[in-house]
N, C-alpha and C positions, 0 to 999 in steps of 0.2 A: 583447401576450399576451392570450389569451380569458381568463385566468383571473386577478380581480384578487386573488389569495392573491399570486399571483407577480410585481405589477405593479412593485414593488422592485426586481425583478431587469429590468426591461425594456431596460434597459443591454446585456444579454447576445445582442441580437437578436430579430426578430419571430418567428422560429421555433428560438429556444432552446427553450422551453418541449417540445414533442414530441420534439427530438432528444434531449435529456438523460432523458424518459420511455422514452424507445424504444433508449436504449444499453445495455448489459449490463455489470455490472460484479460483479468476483470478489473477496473479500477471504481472504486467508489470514491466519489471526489476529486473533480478534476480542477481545484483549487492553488494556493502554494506550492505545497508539495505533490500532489497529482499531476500538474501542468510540468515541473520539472520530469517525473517518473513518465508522462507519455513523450517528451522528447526523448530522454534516451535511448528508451526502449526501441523508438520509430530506428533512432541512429543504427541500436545496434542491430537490427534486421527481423524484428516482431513483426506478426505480419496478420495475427485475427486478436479483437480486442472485443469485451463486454464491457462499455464504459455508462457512466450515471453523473449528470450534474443537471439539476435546474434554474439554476442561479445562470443571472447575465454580469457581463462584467459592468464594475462600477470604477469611479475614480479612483476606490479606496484601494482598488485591487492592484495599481498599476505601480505599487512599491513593491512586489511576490507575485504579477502573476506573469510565467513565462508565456510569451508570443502573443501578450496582451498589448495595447498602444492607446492613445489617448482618442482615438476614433473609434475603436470599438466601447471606450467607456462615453462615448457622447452616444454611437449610435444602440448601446445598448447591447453589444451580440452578445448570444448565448458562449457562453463556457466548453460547452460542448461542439457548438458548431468550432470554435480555436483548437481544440481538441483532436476532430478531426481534419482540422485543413494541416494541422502540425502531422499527422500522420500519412495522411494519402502525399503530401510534398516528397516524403523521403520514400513513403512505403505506395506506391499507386495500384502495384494492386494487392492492397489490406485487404480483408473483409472487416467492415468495423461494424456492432449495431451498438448504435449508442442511444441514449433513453435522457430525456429531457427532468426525469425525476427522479426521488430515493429509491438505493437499489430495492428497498422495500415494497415498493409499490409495486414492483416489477422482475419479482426475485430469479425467474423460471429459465432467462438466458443467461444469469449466472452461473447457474449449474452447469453451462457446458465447458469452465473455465478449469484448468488445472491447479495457475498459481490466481488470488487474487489482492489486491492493494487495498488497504484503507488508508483513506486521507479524510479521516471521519474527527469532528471535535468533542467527543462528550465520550464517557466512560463506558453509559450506555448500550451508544454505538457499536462501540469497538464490539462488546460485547455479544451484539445481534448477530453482527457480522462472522465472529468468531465459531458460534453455535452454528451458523449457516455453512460455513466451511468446513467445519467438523461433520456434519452431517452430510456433506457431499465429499468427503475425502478430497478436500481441494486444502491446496499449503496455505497459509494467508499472513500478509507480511503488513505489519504496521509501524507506522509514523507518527512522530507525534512531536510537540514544541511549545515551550510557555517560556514567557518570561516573566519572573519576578521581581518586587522590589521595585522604587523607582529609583533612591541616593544614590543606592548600586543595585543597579542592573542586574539579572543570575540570568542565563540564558540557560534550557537545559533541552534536553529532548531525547525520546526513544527511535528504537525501529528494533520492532521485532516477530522473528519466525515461529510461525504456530503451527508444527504440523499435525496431521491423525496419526495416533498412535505415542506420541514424544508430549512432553511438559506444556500444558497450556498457559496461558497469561493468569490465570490464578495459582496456576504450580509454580510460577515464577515470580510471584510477588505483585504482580503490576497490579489485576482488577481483584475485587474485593465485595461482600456483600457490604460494606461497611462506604465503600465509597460510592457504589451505586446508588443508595440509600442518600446519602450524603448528596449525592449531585441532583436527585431527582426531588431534593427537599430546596434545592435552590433554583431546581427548573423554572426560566425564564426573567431571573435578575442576576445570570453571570455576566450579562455585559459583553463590550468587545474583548475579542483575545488578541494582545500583541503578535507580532505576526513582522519578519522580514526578510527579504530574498536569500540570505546566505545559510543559515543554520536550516533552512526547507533544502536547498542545496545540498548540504552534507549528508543529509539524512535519506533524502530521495537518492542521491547513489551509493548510500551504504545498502541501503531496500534493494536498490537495482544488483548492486554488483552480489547478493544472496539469490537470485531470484535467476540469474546468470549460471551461478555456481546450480545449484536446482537442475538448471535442465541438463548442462553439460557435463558438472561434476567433474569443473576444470581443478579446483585444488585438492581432489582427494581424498577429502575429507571425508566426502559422504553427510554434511550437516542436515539435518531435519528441525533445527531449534534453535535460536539465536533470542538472545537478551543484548543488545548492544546501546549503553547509556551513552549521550553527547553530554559535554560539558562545553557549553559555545565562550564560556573565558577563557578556559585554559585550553581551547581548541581542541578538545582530545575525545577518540571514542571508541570507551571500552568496554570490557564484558560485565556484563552485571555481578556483583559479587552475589549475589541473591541464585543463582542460573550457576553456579561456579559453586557453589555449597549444596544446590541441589541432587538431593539423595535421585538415583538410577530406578525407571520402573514405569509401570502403566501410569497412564493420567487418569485418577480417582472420579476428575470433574466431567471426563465423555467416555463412558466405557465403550469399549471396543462393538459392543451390538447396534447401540443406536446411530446408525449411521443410513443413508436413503429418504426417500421418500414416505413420510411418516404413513399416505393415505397406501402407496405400497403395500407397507407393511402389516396393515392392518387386512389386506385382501387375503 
């Protein structure tokens, strides 16, 4: 690498360095785990972002939100603006467009993204998100964390890789007509969701360090699909048994045609 800031990472290939500046990456939710996944990334040398959060930080936030402080939860800052000052600090000249609302509302400059992040709370979500990515051949890696129980505590939590073409989140077990259904019959008496800085931790650089592998294709492997379960008791985080019995083959749930611009398509 020309640049010795990044001679650490020279592990990752002789022309990592441009291709992880030159990739586009989208984050929806720049919360727990989002606030972790735009530091790293700034760290590791990301350099154009499509980011989404409208929420301002609150007190509640400052047990999980990285590079939050008890001044911005008096004064209110947006999520977003932390977002970007955590970026331009290490990355100054990023292009970043960042958007004060759901990526929903604003879906058009996520499409210019390669890989993009959820740090989305509802099954739903993932869901939207996932159909969105699919339809723009973009990778899309998610996160996710609950805790259970209060006698004893279960900590647990996903991250996982969804590419075009490879096993979706329903070819792996995760979303379901059955839980969408389920969640949207308790829309708006889920309450809070537990939430704390370390298992967002874990799971933000298991997302990061796939996302890494992605552009550079430092281990090898060549992965396009990843199921990786945390278990925050027994610290450990493995492959899904679910993704590890899964039979080889097209994903049934996005065939290979619908993919683009649906108004496109229809010209």
């Amino acid at each position: 690498m020309s640049n010795d800031r990044y001679s650490r990472q020279s592990f990752l290939g002789p022309d990592a360095e441009a291709r992880i500046a030159a990739c586009t990456i989208g984050i929806a939710g720049l919360g727990g785990g989002g606030s972790h996944i735009v530091q790293q990334l700034s760290h590791i040398g990301f350099q154009r972002y499509v980011i989404y959060d409208g929420d301002e930080v609150e007190d509640s936030n400052l047990n999980r939100l990285v590079g939050a402080t008890s001044a911005d939860a008096l004064a209110a800052t947006p999520k977003l603006h932390l977002a970007k000052m955590m970026i331009y600090s290490l990355q100054p000249k990023a292009r970043v467009a960042g958007f004060p609302c759901k990526w929903q509302e604003k879906p058009e400059p996520l499409r210019e993204c390669q890989i993009v992040f959820g740090g989305v709370d509802s099954y739903q979500g993932r869901h939207e998100l996932e159909v969105a990515c699919r339809r723009y051949l973009m990778h899309y890696i998610d996160i996710g964390m609950d805790v259970h129980g209060t006698e004893k505590p279960v900590i647990g939590g996903q991250v996982i890789l969804s590419s075009p073409g490879g096993p979706c989140m329903r070819c792996m077990g995760f979303l379901s007509d059955e839980l969408l259904a389920r969640e949207a019959a308790l829309y708006g008496n889920a309450g809070p969701r537990p939430q704390v800085i370390w298992p967002n931790g874990v799971l933000a650089s298991t997302a990061v360090g796939l996302a890494v592998d992605l552009v550079t294709n430092w281990t090898r492997q060549g992965r396009r699909h990843a199921y990786l379960v945390y278990d925050g008791n027994a610290s450990t985080v493995k492959e899904s048994a679910t993704l590890r019995n899964l039979a080889s083959g097209s994903c049934p749930h996005f065939p290979d045609g619908e993919v683009g611009d649906p108004v496109l398509l229809e010209l």
